[in-house]
N, C-alpha and C positions, 0 to 999 in steps of 0.2 A: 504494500500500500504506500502512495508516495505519502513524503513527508507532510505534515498537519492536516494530515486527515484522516478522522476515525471514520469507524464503523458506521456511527451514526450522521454523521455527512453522506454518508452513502445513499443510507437507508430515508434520508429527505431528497435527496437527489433521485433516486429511484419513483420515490413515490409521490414527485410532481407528477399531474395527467396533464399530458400536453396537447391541445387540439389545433388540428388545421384551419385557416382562413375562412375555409367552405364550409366547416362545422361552426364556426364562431357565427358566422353568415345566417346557414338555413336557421339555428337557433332561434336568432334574433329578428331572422325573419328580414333581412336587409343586403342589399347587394353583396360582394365582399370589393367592390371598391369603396364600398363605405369603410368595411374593417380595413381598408390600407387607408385611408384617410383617417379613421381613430387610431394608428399607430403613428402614420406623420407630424401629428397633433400632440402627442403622448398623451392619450386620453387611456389608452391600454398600453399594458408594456407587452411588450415581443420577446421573444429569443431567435436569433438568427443563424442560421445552417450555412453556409455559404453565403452565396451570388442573392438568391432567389428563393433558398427555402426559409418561409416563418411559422413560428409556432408558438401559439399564445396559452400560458400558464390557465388553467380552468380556475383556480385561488382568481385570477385578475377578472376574469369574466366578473364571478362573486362579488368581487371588491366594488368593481365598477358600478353592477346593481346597487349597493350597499350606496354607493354614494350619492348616486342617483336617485334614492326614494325608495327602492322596489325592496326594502328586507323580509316585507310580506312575502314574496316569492320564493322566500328559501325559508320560510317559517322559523320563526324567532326563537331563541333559546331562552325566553323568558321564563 
């Protein structure tokens, strides 16, 4: 294992669900030039593969609800 990094670095790193543009999209129900326009923006954060490949943390989708209004939709831990 390289240097400063445990187990559990891993095991958070493993267990982000990472989704594609077109799933962020049909979700949302919105082009996905719209999802590269909320990345341009930093309205959602990215992870980037290369040239051309992105993949947006499903935690950001969340968040971005959350900030927007919508925690009703993920049912509240009250």
């Amino acid at each position: 294992m390289p240097a400063g990094k445990s187990d559990s670095d891993q095991e958070k790193l493993f267990s982000i669900e990472l989704l594609t543009i077109q799933q962020v999209a049909d979700w949302a129900k919105v082009s996905p030039k719209t999802i590269y326009r909320w990345i341009e923006t930093g309205q959602i954060p990215v992870v980037k593969f290369g040239n051309r490949t992105y993949r947006i943390p499903a935690g950001a989708v969340i968040e971005q609800l959350r900030q927007a209004g919508y925690d009703h939709l993920m049912g509240s831990k009250d």
